[in-house]
C-alpha positions as CSV (number, residue, x, y, z in Angstrom):
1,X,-10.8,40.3,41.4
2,X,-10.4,36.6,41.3
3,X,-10.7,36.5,37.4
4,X,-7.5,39.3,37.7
5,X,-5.5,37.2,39.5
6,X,-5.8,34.3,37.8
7,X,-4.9,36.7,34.7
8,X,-2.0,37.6,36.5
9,X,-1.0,34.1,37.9
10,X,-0.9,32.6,34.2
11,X,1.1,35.6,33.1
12,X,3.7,34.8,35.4
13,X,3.6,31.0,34.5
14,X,4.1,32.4,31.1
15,X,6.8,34.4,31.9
16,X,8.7,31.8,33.9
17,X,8.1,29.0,31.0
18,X,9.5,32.3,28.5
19,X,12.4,32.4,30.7
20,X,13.5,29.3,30.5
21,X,14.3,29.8,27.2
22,X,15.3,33.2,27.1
23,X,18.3,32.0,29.3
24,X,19.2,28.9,27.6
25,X,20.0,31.5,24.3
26,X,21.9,34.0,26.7
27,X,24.5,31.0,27.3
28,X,24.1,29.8,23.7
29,X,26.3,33.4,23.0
30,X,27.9,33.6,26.1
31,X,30.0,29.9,24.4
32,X,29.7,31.5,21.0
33,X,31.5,34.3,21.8
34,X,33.8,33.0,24.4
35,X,34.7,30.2,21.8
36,X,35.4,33.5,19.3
37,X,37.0,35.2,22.1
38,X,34.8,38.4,21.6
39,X,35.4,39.8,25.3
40,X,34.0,42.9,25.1
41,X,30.5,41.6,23.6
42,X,30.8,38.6,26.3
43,X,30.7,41.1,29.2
44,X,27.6,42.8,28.0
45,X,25.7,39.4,28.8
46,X,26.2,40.1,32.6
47,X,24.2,42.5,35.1
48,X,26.3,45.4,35.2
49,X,24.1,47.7,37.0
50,X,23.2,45.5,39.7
51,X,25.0,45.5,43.2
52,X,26.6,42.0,43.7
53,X,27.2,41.0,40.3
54,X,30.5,38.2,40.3
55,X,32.4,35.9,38.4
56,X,34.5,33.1,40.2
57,X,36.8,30.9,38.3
58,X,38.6,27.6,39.7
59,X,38.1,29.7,42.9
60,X,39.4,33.1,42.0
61,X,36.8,35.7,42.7
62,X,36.0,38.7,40.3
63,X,33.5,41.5,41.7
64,X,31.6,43.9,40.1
65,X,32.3,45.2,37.0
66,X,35.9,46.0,37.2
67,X,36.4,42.5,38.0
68,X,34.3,41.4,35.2
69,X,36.8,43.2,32.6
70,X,40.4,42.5,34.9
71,X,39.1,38.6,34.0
72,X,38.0,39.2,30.5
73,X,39.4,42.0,28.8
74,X,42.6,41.9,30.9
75,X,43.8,38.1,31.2
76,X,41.4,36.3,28.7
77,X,42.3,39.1,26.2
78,X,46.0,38.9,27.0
79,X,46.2,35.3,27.1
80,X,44.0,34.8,23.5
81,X,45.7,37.8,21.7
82,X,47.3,35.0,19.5
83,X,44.9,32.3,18.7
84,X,46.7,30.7,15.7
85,X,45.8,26.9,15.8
86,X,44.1,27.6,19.3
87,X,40.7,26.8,20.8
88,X,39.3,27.2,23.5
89,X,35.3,25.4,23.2
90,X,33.6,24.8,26.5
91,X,29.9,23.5,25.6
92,X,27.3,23.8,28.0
93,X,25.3,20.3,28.4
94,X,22.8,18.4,31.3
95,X,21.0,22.1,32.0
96,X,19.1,22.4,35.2
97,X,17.2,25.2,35.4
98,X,15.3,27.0,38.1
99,X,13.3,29.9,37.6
100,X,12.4,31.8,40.7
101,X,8.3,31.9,41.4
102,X,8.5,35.0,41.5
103,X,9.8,35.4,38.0
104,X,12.5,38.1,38.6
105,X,16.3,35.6,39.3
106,X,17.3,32.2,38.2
107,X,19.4,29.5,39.3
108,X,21.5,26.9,36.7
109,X,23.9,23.9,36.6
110,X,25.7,23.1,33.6
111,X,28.2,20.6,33.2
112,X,30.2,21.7,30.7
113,X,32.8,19.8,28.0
114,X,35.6,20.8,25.8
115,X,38.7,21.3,24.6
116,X,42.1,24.3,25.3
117,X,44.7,24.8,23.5
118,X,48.0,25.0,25.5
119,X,50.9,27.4,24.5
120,X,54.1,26.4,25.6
121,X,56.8,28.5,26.4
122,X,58.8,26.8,23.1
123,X,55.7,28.5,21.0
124,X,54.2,24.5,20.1
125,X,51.0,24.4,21.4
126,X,49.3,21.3,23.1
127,X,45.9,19.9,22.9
128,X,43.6,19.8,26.6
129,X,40.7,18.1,27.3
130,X,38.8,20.0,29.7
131,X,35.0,18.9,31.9
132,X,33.9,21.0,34.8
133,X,30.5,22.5,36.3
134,X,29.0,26.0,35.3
135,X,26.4,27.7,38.0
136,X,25.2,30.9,36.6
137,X,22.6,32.9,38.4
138,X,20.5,35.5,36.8
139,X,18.7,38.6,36.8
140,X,16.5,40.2,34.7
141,X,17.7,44.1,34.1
142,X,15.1,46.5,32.4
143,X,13.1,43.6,31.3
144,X,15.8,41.4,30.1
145,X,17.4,38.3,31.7
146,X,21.3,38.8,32.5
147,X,24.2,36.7,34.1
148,X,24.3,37.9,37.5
149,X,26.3,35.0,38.9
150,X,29.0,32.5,37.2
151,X,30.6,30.1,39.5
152,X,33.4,27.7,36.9
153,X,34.3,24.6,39.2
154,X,37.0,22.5,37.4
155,X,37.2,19.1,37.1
156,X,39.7,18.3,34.8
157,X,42.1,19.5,32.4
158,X,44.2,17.2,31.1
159,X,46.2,16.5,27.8
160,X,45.2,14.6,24.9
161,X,48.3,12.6,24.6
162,X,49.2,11.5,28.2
163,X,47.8,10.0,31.1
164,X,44.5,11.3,30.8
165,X,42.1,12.2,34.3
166,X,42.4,8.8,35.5
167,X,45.9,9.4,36.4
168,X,47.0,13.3,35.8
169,X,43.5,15.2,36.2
170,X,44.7,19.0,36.7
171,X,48.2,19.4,35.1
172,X,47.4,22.6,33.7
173,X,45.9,25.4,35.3
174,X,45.7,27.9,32.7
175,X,46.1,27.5,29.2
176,X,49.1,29.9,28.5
177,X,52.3,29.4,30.2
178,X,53.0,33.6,29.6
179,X,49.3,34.2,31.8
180,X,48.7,34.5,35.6
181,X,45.7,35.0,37.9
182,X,47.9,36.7,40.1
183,X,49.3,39.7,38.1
184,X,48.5,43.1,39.3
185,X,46.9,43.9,36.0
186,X,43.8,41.4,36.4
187,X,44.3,40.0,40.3
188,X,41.4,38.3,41.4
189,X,39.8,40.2,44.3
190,X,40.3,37.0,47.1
191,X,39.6,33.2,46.8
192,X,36.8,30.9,47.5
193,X,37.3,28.2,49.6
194,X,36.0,25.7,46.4
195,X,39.1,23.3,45.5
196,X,40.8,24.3,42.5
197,X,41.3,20.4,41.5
198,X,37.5,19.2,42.0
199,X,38.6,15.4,40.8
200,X,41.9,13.7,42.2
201,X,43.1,10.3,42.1
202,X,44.6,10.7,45.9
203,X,41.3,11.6,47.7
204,X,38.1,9.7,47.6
205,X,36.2,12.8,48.7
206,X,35.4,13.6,44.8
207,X,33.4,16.5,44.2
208,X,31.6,15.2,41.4
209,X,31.0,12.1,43.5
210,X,29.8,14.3,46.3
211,X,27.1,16.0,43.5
212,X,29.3,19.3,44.3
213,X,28.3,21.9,43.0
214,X,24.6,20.7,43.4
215,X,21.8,20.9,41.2
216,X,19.5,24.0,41.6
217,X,16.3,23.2,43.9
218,X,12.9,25.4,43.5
219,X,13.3,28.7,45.5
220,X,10.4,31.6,45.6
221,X,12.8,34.0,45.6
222,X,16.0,35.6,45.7
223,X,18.1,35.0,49.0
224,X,21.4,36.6,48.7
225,X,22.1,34.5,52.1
226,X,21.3,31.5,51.1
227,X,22.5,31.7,47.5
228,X,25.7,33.2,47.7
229,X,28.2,30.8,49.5
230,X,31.4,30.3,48.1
């Protein structure tokens, strides 16, 4: 007996170290393909059969499934349906990663970096910088590790040729004057109570300051009250 579970035990250390990994190459194409704005491949990376599964953006909430395409295949499509001299590259760098001990869910912080293209209403287009923090939470569906949570906090996006986040962090919200969170078609299901502008120059209460969101800590498993506060 002792000889099976130490057998077992270094199977799950295995497994966890495999993870690890395994997760870092979901996000890998979860950028690719949001970069190549390949929505309908993007929302196979996420845990569509399990109960709970959510996306929030800047604050607005998508549940479930239906959520999941109102963001992606209704207001990302819509919004990149013309991407001549557009991009839209958010890299994911500084990963902490927490695999459960368990081996079965994951927590992550990413801060991510990159760059928006924004379309005026004249047609000309207008280079962004954008920075912000990526929390994705996973799950592992028959066998394989999916995004079961993505949390986007914003921090900044700000022109190229202006003021930059010293002075004007957040003039844009979206990148596509024609596009809103709030149409019918793709409404977010509610809103968080995370800020929308994470970094201002008129508060010293800065969330990135504040380590907001924070780091993942080492959990043994899944705790859906815990783990789940928006």
């Amino acid at each position: 007996m002792e000889m099976m579970d130490t057998i077992k035990a270094l199977q799950l250390r295995i497994d966890r170290l495999e993870a690890v990994v395994q997760i870092q190459n979901l996000l890998g194409k979860y950028v690719s393909l949001h970069s190549a704005s390949r929505q309908e491949e993007t929302c196979e990376l996420f845990a569509k059969k399990t109960p709970g599964m959510r996306c929030v953006f800047n604050g607005n909430i998508y549940e479930g499934v239906k959520g999941l395409e109102r963001h992606f295949l209704g207001l990302l499509k819509e919004s990149e349906k013309d991407l001549r001299g557009r991009l839209f590259l958010h890299d994911l760098l500084t990963p902490v990663i927490e695999v459960a001990a368990d081996g079965q869910s994951a927590k992550t912080l990413f801060s991510t970096h990159g760059c928006e293209t924004l379309l005026r209403e004249d047609g000309s287009r207008q280079s962004l910088w954008s920075y912000g923090k990526y929390r994705f939470d996973f799950v592992k569906e028959d066998g394989v590790w999916k995004i079961y949570r993505l949390y986007l906090h914003g921090t900044f996006n700000t022109p190229y040729e202006g003021l930059g986040w010293s002075h004007d962090p957040f003039p844009v919200e979206h990148a596509n004057h024609q596009i809103s969170n709030w149409d019918p078609r793709w409404a977010p299901d509610g809103r968080t109570k995370i800020p929308t502008k994470a970094f201002t120059i008129e508060e010293t209460g800065c969330d990135i300051h504040n380590m907001i969101p924070a780091p993942p800590e080492p959990y043994e498993t899944w705790d859906e009250g815990i783990d789940c506060k928006l």
